[in-house]
N, C-alpha and C positions, 0 to 999 in steps of 0.2 A: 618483584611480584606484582600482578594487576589486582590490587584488590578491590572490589567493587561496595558501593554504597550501598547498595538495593541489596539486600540479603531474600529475594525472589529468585528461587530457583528453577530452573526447568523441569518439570516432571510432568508424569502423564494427566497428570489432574489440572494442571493450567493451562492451556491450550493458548494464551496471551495474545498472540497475532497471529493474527492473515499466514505468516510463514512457518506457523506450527497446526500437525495437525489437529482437526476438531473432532472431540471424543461423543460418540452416542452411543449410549448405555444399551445393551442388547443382551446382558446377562452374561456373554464370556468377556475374559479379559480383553482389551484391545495394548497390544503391546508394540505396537509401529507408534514408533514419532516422525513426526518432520523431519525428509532426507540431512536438511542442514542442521536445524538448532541443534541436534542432540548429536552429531556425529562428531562435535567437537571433542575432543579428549583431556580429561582433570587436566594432563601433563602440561594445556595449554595454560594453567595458572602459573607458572613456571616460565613461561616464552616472553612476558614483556621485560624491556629494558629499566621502564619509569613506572611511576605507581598511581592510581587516583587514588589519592588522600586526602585526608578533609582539612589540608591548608586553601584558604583563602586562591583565588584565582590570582596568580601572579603576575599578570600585566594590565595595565590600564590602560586604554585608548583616548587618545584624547580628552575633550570636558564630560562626556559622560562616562561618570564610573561603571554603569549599569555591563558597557561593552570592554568585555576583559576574555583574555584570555590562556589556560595552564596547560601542560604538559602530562599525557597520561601514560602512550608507553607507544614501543616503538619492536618494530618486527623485523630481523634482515629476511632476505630469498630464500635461507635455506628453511628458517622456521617456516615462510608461508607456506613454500610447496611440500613438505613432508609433517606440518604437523596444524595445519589450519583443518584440516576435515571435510573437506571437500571432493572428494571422489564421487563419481558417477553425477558433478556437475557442469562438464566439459571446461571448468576453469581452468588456461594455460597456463603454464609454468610463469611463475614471478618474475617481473624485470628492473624493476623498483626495490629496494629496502622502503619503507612505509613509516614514517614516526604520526603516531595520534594525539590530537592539541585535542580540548575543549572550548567551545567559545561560548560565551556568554552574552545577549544582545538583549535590546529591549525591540518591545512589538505590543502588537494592541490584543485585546478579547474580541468575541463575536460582538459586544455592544461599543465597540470603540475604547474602551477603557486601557487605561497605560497596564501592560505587563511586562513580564522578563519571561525568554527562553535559552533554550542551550542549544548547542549542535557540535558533532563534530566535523572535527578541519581535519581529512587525511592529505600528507603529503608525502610525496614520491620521493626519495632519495637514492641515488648513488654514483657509482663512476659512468652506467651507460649514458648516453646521448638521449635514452628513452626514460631520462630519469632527470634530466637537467635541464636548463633554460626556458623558455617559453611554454608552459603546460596549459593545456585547459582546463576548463574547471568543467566538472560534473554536480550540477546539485541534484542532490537526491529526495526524494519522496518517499519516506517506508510505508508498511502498510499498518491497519488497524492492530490496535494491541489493546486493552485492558488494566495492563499495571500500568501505574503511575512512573514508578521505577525506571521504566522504559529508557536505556541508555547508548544512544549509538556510536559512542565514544568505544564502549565496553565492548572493542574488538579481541574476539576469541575468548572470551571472560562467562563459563556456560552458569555462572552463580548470578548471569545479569538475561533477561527475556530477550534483550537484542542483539545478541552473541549469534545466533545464525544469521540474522539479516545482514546485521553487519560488519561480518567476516566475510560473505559471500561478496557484499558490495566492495570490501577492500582489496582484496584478490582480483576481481576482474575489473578494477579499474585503477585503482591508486595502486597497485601492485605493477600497472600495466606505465603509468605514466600522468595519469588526471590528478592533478588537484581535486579532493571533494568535500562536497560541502553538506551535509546530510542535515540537517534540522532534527531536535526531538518534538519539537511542536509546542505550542503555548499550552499548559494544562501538567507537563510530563518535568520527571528530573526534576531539575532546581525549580522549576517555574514556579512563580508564586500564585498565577492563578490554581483556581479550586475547582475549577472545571476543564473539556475539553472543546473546543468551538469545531466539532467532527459534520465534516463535510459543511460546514458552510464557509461557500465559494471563497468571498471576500475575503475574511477573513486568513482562512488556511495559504489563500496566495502574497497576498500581505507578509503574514508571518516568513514565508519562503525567499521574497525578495528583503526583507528585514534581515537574516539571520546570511544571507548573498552577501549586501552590502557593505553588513557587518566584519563578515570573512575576507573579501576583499581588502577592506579599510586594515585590517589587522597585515594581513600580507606586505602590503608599501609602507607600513611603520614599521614593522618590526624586520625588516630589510634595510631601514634606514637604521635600524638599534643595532645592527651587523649580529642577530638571532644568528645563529650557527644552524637551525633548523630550514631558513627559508636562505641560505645562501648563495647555491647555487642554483635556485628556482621563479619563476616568476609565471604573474596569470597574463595569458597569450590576448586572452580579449578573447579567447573562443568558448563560447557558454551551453554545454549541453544540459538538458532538464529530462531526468525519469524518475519509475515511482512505480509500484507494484499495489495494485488493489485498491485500498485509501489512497493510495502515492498515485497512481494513476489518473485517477481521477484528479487530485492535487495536483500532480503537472500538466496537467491540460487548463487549470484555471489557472495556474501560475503562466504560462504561457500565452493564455488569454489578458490578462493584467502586463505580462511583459509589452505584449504587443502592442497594449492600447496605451503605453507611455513611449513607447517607438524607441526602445532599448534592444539592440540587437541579440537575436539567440538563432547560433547554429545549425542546432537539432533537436529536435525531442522526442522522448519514446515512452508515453501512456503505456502501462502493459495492464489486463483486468480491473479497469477501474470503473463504478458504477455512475457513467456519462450521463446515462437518462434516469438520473435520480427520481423525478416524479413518475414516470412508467414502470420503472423498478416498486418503488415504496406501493401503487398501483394494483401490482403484480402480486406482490406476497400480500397484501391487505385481503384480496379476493380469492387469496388459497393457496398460491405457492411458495410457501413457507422455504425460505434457505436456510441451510447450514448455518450457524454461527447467531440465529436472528435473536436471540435471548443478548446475546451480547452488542449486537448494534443499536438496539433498541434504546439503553439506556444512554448513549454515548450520545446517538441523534436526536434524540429528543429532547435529552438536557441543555447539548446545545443551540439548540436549534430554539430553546425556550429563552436560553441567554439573548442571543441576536433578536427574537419578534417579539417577546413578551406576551404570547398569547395562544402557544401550543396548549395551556394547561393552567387552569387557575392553581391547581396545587399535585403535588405526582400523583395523587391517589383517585385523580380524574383520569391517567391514561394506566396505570399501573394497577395491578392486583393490589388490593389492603397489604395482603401480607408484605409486600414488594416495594411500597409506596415510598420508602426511603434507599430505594436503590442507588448509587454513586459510581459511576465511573467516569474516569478510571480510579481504579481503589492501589493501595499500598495492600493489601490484599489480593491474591493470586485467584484469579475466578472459579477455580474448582473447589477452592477451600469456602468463597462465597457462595457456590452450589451446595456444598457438604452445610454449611452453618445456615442453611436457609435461607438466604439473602436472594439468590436470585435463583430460578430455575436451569436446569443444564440446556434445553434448546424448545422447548412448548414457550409459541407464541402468541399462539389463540387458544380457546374453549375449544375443545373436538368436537361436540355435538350440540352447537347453537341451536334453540328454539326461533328465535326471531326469521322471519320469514324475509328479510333481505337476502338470508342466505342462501335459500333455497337454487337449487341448479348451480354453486358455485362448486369448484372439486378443492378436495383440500390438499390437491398439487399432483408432482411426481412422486417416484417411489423414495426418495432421500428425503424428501419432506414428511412422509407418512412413521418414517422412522425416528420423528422426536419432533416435530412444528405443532404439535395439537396432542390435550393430554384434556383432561375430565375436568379435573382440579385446580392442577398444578401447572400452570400459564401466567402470561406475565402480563399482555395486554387487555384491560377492559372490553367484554363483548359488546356494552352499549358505545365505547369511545371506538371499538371499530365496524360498528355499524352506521354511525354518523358518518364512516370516512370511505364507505364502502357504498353507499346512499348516495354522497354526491359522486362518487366514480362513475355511478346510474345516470345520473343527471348530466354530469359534465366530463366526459368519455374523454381521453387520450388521444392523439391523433396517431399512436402507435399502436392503440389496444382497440381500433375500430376497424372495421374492412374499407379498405381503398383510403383512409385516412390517413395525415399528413407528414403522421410520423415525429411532428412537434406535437409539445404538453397542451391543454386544451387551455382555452382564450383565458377563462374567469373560473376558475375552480370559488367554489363557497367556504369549502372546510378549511380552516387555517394553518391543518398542519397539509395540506396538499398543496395551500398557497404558498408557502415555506420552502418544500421539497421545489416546486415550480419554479422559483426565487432564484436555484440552486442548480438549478440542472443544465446541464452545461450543451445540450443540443442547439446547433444556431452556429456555435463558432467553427470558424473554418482556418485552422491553424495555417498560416502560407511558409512557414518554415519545413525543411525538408522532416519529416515525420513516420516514425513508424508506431503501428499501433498494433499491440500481442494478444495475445490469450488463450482459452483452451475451450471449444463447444459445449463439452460437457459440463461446466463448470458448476457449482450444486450453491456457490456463495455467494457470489457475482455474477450473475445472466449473462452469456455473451451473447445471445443473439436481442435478448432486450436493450444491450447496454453497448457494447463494441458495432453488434449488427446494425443496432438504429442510424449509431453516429457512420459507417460506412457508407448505407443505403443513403443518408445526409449529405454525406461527403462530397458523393459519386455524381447526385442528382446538381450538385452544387458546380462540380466541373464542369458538366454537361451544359450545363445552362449557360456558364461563361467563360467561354473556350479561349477568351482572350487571356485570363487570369489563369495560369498553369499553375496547378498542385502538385504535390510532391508529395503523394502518400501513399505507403507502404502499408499491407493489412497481411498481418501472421496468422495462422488459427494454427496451434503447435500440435493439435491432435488430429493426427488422419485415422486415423484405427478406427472410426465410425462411418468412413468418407462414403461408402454405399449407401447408407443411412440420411444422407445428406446430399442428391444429387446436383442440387441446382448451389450448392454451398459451397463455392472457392476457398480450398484453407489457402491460399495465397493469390494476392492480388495487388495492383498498382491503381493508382488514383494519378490522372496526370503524369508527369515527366519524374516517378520514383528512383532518386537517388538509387535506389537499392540497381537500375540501370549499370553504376559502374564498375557493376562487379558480378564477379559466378552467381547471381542469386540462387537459381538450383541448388547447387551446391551445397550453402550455406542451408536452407530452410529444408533439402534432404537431411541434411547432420541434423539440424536440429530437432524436427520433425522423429526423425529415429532412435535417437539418445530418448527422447519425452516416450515412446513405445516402450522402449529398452529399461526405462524406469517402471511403467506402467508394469509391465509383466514383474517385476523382481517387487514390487509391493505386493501386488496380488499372491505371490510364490510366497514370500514372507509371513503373510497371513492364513496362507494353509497351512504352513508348517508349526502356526503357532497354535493353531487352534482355531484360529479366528474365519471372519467371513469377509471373503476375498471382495464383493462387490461392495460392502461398510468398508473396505480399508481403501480400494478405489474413490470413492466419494469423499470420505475424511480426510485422506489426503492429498485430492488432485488439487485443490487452488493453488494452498502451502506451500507441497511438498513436493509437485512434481510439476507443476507448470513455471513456477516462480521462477527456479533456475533455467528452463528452457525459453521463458521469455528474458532473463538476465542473460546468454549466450545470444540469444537473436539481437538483445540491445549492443550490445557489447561489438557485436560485428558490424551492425549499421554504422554505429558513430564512427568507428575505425577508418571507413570509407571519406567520414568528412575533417578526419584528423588522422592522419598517419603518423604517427611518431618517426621522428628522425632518427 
């Protein structure tokens, strides 16, 4: 039986991560969740082989004790493909049996400071040729989450928040043949930091080649201990890096830090990650409030106060009074910290500021006016975001300007803009073959702020140096607006795109259609319950419905640079 540590449940009141969906109060019930977190079924406590227990990590690595690692449980083909819960996420049928190790690694904080984190190690096993000898490694990047708990080990386990993520990532890759290497991130699980270092750069890429290295180091020992687990397997040297949302944006920095120590990596596939962090942070400052911004708020600004020491003399400079001792991620499930008044459910400004900075700014789109701005009950200081809204006035974006440059502006004043700045990953030009996903409409993640910037970046980048061939690939998984959007390619190539060796139509039609096919059966689901079909649209397009159709698009690119024998 898997029994899990974190006694955080899934339910409609914790919306935890990026891959569940995010609830806005509207007076009727909303009773859709996330296509994956919740479609797993009880019976799957019941499916693993091994158990997380709370014995001590039973192997040691070398001189440092910090890096160990135990056994949590193990899944054959038939349980993946008939009882993981995955329907209507075009995940193929299982070719691997799959055993789950946890690892244990040390890594630094946003301020350099020594830590420990976890991650898990899935490995491929069985009699096929697509399950033995020479695999690559996938490291993974998941998305934003809130519990502390957070456990990517806790495959198919729905008593743990990362039971949809990472069942879906086990299925279509360690099922398929990858070695993975999934990090829970510095802050999460065992870690003994008390914070989370959320989106800053250095740091979070750090962590990911720390808990890399660490997996690897564990593979060539315990292959020399003759592991019955790592027997017949071994890492190929072939390194692919993705990540959904948070992860997205984490494997583009991870990629950038791989690069610049001239460590070889395969491929990578960014899918919704927020690339232009200062145009983004920008964007919602001056009115267009996202989905989820109650919960990012605390996560980036705490750590973001870790790394510069100067977002905030104390939190009740950027936080509401009532709020001022906000924490995450908490061992507390955010809905219950919305129910106990800790944090609000998604009002991130004052709705009707007096202060005259405001004046002429809009308080966004229609998703934003359904919970970004409330009278009272907000999280952020209207004086701490009118200082940051002031120098937006002063020192403009070169994305948020006409004919501008589309990089963050030279010298920002505000500290926390200089921070975001710090961090914003516009500028890098990944030369590894690259595909980069997402969905237009997306209400949590901007893509045309965030995906679009770094495209238009990309594009102008090849252009300029034609001797330097790129290799990028750009998905947008939602055509169903594509009228709406004439001059907007939902697919495109950057230089000599890999995606070249193969049917890409093909491929980006299925996927493109399955993302509709989902799209309609949320909205149907939402009628029938009562609810309002364009709130269940928006609540659960990042989650719910683009995640896995950017996990199908990833899943096909790599394939191309690794075939399994």
């Amino acid at each position: 039986m898997i029994v899990s540590k974190s006694t955080t449940a899934i339910n409609d009141k914790s919306p935890s991560s990026t891959h569940q969906s995010l609830s806005i109060t509207t007076g009727k019930p909303m009773m859709l969740r996330c296509l994956l977190s919740v479609a797993i079924a009880s019976s799957l406590l019941l499916v693993g082989c091994g158990d997380d227990n709370d014995n001590d990590f039973n192997t040691v690595i070398g001189s440092d004790s910090v890096t160990s690692v135990k056994s949590i449980s193990s899944f054959n083909t038939a349980q993946i493909n008939t009882q993981f819960g995955l329907d209507g996420t075009a995940t193929p049928d299982a070719k691997c049996d799959i055993k789950i190790e946890k690892v244990s690694y040390p890594t630094v904080g946003a301020a350099g400071e020594r830590t420990n984190a976890t991650a898990a190690l899935m490995l491929p096993s069985g009699d096929s040729a697509d399950c033995q000898g020479d695999r690559p490694i996938l490291l993974y990047a998941h998305g934003t989450t809130t519990d502390k708990g957070y456990d990517f080990s806790q495959v198919a386990n729905p008593q743990n928040p990362a039971a949809g993520e990472s069942t879906l990532i086990a299925a279509n890759f360690a099922a398929q043949g990858y070695i993975v290497v999934a990090p829970n991130y510095a802050g999460y699980d065992e870690s003994d930091l008390d914070y989370h270092p959320y989106l800053v750069a250095q740091q979070q890429s750090t962590d990911m080649v720390d808990a890399l290295d660490s997996a690897r180091t564990i593979i060539e020992r315990q292959k020399r201990a003759n592991n019955t687990n790592y027997d017949n397997i071994d890492d190929s040297g072939k390194l692919f890096i993705a990540g959904y949302s948070q992860g997205g944006y984490v494997t583009m920095a991870t990629a950038r830090l791989l690069e610049s120590q001239n460590k070889p990596i395969t491929a990578i596939a960014p899918s919704s990650g927020p690339y232009a962090l200062a145009a983004f942070g920008d964007e919602i400052f001056r009115g267009n409030v996202n989905i989820g911004a109650s919960r990012f708020a605390p996560l980036l600004g705490i750590g973001l106060q870790e790394k510069y020491g100067d977002i905030y003399g104390k939190k009740s400079d950027i936080f509401l009074d009532k709020y001022a001792d906000a924490q995450l991620p908490s061992e507390t499930a955010f809905g219950d910290l919305v129910a106990a008044g800790k944090l609000p459910n998604n009002a991130l400004f004052q709705k009707n500021p007096t202060d005259a900075i405001f004046t002429g700014l809009s308080q966004g789109k229609l998703f934003s006016v359904l919970g970004g701005y409330d009278e009272n009950d907000y999280l952020i200081k209207t004086d701490f975001r009118a200082a940051y809204v002031a120098d937006t006035i002063k020192h403009p974006d070169g994305l948020m300007t006409e004919n501008g440059n589309k990089m963050p502006t030279v010298a920002p004043e505000n500290n926390l803009r200089k921070a975001l700045k710090d961090n914003d990953l516009r500028g890098y030009v990944p030369t590894m073959p690259t595909l980069i996903c997402g969905g237009n409409q997306d209400p949590t993640v901007y893509f045309d702020t965030n995906t679009g910037s770094m495209v238009e970046i990309l594009q102008a980048a090849s252009d300029k140096n034609s001797a330097k061939k790129l290799n990028i690939t750009v998905l947008d998984v939602d055509k169903d607006n594509v009228a709406e959007r004439p001059d907007k390619s939902t697919f495109m190539m950057i230089g000599e795109a890999s995606m070249n060796k193969w049917n890409a139509t093909d491929i980006v039609t299925n996927v493109q259609t399955n993302f509709s096919n989902s799209v309609e059966k949320v909205k149907a689901d939402a009628t029938a319950q009562g609810g309002v079909p364009l709130l269940a649209f928006y609540t659960n397009y990042h989650g719910g419905l683009v995640s896995p159709a950017c996990t199908q698009a990833t899943r096909e690119f790599f394939n191309q640079e690794f075939k399994p024998a």
